[in-house]
C-alpha positions as CSV (number, residue, x, y, z in Angstrom):
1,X,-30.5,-17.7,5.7
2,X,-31.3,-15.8,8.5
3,X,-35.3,-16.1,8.1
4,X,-35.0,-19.7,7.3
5,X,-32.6,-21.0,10.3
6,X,-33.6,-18.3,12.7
7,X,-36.2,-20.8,14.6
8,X,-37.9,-18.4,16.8
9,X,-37.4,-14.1,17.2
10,X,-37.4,-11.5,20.0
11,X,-40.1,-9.1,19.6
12,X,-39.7,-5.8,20.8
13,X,-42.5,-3.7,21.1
14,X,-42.9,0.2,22.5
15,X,-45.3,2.8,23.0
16,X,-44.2,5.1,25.5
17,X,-41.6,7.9,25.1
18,X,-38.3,7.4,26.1
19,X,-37.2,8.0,29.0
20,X,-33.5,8.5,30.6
21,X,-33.6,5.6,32.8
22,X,-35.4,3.3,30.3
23,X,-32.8,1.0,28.8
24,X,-33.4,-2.1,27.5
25,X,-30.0,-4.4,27.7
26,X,-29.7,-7.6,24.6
27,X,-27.1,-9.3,25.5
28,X,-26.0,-12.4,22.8
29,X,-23.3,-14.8,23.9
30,X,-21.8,-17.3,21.7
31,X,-19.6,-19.0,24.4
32,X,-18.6,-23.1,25.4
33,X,-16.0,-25.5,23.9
34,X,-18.0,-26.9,20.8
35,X,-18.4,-25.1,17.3
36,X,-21.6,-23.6,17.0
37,X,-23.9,-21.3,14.5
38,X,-26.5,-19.3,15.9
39,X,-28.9,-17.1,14.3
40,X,-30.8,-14.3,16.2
41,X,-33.5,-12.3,14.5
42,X,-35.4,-9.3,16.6
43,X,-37.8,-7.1,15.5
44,X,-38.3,-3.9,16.8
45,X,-41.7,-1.8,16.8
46,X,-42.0,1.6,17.8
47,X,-45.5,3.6,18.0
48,X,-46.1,7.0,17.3
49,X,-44.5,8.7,19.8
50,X,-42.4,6.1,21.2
51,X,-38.9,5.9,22.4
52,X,-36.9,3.1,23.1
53,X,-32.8,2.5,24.1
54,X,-31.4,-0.7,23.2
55,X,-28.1,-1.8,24.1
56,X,-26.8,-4.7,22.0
57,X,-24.2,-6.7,23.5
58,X,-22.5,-9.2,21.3
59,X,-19.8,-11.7,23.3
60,X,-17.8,-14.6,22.7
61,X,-14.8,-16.6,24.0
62,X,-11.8,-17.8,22.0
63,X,-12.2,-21.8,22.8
64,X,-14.0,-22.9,19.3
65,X,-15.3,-21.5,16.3
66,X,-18.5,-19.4,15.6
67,X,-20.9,-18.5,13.2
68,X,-23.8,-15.6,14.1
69,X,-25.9,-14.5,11.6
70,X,-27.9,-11.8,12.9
71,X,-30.8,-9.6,11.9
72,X,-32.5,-6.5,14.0
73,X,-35.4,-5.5,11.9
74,X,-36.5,-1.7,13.3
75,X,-40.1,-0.3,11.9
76,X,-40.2,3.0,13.7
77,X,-43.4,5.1,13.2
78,X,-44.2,8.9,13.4
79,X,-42.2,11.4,15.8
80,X,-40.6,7.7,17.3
81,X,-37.2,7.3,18.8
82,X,-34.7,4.9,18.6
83,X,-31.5,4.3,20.2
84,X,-29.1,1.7,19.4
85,X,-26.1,1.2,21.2
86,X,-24.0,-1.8,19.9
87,X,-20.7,-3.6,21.1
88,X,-19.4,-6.7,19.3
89,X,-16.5,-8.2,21.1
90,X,-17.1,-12.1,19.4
91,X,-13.6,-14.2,20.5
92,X,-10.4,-14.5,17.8
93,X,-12.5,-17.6,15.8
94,X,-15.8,-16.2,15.9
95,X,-17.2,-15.0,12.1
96,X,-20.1,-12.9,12.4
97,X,-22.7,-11.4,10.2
98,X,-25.1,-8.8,11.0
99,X,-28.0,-7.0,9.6
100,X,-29.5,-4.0,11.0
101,X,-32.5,-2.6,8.8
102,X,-34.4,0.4,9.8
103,X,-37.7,2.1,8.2
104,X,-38.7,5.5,9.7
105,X,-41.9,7.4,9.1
106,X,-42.3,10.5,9.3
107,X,-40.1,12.7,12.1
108,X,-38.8,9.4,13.1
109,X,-35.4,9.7,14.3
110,X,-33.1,6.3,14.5
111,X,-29.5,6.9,16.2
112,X,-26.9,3.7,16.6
113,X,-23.8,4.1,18.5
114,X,-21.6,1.3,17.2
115,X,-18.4,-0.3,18.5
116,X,-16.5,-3.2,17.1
117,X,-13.9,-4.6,18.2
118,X,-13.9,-8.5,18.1
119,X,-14.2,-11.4,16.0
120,X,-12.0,-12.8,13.3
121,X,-14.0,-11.6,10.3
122,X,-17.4,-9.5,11.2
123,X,-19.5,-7.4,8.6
124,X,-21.9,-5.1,9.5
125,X,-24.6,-4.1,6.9
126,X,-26.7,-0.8,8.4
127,X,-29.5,0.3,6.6
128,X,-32.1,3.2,7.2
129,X,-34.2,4.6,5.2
130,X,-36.1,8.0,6.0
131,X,-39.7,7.0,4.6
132,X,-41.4,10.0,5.9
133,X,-40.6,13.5,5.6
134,X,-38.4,15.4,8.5
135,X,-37.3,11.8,9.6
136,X,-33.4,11.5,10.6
137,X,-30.5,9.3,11.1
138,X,-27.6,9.5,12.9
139,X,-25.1,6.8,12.9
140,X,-21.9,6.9,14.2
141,X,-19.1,4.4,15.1
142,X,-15.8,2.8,15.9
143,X,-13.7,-0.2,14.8
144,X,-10.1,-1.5,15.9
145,X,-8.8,-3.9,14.0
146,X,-5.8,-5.9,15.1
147,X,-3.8,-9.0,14.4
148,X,-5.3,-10.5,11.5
149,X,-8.9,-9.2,12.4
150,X,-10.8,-8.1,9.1
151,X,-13.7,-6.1,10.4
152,X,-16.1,-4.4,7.7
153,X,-19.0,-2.1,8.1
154,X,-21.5,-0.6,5.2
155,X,-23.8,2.0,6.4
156,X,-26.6,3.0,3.8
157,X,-28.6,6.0,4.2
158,X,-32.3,6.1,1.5
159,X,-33.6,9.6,1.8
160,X,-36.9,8.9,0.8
161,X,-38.6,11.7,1.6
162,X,-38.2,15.6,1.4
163,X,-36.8,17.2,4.5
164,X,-34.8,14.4,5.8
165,X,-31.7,14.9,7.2
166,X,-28.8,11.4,7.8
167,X,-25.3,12.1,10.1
168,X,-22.5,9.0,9.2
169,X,-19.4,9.7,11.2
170,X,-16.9,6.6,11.5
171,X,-13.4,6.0,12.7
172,X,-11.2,3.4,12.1
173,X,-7.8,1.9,13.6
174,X,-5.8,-1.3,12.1
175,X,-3.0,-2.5,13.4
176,X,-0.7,-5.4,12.8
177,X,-2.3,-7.4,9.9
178,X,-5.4,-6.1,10.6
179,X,-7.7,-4.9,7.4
180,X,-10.7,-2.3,8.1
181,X,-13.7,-1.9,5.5
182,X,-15.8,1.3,5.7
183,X,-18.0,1.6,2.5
184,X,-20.6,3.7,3.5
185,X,-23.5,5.3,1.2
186,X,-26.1,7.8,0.6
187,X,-28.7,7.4,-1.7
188,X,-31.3,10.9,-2.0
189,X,-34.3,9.1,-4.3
190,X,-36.1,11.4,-6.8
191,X,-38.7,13.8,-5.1
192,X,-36.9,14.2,-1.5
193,X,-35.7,17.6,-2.0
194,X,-34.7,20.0,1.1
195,X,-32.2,16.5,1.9
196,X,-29.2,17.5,4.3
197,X,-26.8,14.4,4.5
198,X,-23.2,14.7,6.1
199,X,-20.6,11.5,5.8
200,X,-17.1,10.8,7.6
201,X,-14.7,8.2,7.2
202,X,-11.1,9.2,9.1
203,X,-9.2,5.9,9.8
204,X,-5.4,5.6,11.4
205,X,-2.8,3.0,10.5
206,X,-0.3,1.7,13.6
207,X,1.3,-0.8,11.5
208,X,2.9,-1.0,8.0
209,X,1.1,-4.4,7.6
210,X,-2.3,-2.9,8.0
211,X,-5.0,-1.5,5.8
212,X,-8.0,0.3,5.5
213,X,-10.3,0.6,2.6
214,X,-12.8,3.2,2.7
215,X,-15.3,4.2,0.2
216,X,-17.9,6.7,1.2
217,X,-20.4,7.0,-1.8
218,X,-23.7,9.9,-2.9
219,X,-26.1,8.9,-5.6
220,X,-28.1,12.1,-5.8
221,X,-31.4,11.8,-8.2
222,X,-32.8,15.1,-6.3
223,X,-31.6,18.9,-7.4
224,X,-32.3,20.5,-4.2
225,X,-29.8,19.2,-1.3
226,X,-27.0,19.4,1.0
227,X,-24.8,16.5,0.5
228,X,-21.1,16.4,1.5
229,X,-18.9,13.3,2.0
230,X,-15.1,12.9,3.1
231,X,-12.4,10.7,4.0
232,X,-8.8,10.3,5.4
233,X,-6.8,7.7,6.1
234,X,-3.2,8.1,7.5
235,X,-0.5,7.1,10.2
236,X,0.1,9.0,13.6
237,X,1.7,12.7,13.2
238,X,5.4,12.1,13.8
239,X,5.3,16.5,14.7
240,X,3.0,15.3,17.1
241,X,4.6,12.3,18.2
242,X,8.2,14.7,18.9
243,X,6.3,17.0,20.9
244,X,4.7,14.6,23.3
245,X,8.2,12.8,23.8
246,X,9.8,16.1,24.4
247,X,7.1,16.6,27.1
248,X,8.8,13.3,29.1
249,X,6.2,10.5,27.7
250,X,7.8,7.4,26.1
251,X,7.1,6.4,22.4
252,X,4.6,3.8,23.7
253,X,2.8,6.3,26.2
254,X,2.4,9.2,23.5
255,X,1.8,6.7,20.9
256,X,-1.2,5.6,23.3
257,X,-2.3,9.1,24.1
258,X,-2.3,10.4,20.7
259,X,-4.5,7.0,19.6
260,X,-7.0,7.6,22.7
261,X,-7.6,11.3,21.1
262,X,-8.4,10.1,17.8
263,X,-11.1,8.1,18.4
264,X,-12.1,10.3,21.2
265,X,-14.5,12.0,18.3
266,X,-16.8,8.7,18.9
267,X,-16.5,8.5,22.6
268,X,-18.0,11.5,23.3
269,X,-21.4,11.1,21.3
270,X,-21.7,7.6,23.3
271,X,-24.1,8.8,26.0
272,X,-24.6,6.1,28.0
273,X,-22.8,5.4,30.5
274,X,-22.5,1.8,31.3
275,X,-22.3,1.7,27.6
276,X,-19.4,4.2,27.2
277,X,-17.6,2.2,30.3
278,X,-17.4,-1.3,28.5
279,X,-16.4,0.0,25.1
280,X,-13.8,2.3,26.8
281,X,-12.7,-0.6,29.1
282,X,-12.2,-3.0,26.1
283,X,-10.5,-0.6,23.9
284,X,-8.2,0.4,26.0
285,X,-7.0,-3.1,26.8
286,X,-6.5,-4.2,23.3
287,X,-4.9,-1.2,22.5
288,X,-2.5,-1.8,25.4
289,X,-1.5,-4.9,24.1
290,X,-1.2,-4.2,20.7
291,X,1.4,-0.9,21.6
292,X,2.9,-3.4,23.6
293,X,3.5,-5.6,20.4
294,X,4.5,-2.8,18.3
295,X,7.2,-2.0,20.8
């Protein structure tokens, strides 16, 4: 749908190494009073050698319904680098779809930093797979999920090749009627022996009325690998929650605190700064709100 409504695509091309100061900012608004569906498509090419750090800013407003369908199609060639760090903040009608599909050659490295936090129902589907030998993904993220906000990402990890190596470390909150979706996979193909491949799932409930489903998954067709997978999902520690009220913080304020730790795991591998600043500002104020609502 995507390919056949997309009507023109952002090409990114680069052939330099990255540097720290080299940032490249995509910002996609879906804003104004009338309904509207949009679909972006950009396709990213990285050289041998190259680096590249894309921010991907996703915004809309709550005055009338949307519909993004969106594709970033990433061909990363030998010893490249990529950085992706994504926010989606779409507005309380706003339904989005998203597609981010990666193929790395060999000692390619792809990393995405991934933060969503808006929209009335949004999917993320992640994809990478390690073509060449030694190549590695790391992809890590964050999802709050309030009111009635059904949020769903499915990261999938294709170890290709021998000596690959794939990080998937997510962290979910719900609240209210809010419903999360984690079903992430790793799939090492026949041949790509010397694999190392790590996934996470932990995920926190702040309402009864919330859930979380999360399903991390290994389809192993090699003999010689490191694979390990895990997943929690649970409520606030009410041990916890005492001793922070016994140290003179309200239920609201430790409730808060205890919330801001959890997904402080994510936080700190968003190295960006500006980055870092907006997802930390808009977290915060939903999850000020929502504490507010609970009490």
């Amino acid at each position: 749908m995507n390919a056949a409504f997309c009507g023109d695509a952002l090409l990114i091309e680069a052939d330099r190494p990255v540097t720290t100061d080299a940032v490249l900012h995509l910002q996609i608004d879906a804003l104004g009073d009338e309904a509207t569906m949009s679909h972006p498509r950009v396709l990213v090419r990285l050289a041998a050698g190259a680096g590249l750090r894309l921010v991907v800013h996703y915004r809309g407003d709550d005055r009338a319904e949307r519909f993004v369908n969106a594709v970033i199609d990433v061909d990363a060639g030998e010893r490249s680098e990529l950085q992706i760090y994504r926010l989606q903040e779409q507005g309380a009608k706003s339904f989005q779809i998203e597609r981010i599909e990666a193929a790395l050659a060999r000692e390619a490295r792809l990393v995405v930093r991934d933060a969503s936090l808006g929209g009335s129902l949004a999917r993320l589907d992640l994809r990478a797979r390690l073509a060449g030998s030694g190549a590695s993904a790391e992809l890590t993220g964050l999802f709050l999920a309030d009111g009635a906000r059904h949020l769903d990402t499915q990261p999938r990890v294709e170890h290709a090749a021998g000596g690959t190596a794939s990080v998937q470390d997510y962290r979910g909150i719900a609240a209210g009627r809010g419903r999360g979706v984690i079903n992430s996979k790793v799939v090492v193909n026949e041949g790509a022996q010397k694999s190392v491949s790590r996934q996470t799932s932990r995920n926190l409930l702040l309402s009864p009325g919330a859930e979380i489903d999360t399903k991390p998954e290994l389809e192993i067709r090699a003999d010689d690998v490191q694979c390990n997978h895990g997943a929690t999902t649970g409520q606030l520690d009410p041990a916890a929650l005492f001793y922070l009220r016994s140290r003179g913080l309200d239920e609201r304020a430790a409730r808060s605190a205890l919330t801001r730790a959890f997904a402080g795991a994510v936080f700190s591998r968003m190295d960006l700064e500006p980055f870092a600043n907006a997802v930390h500002a808009e977290f915060d104020a939903r999850l000020d709100r929502l504490l507010a609502e609970v009490a």
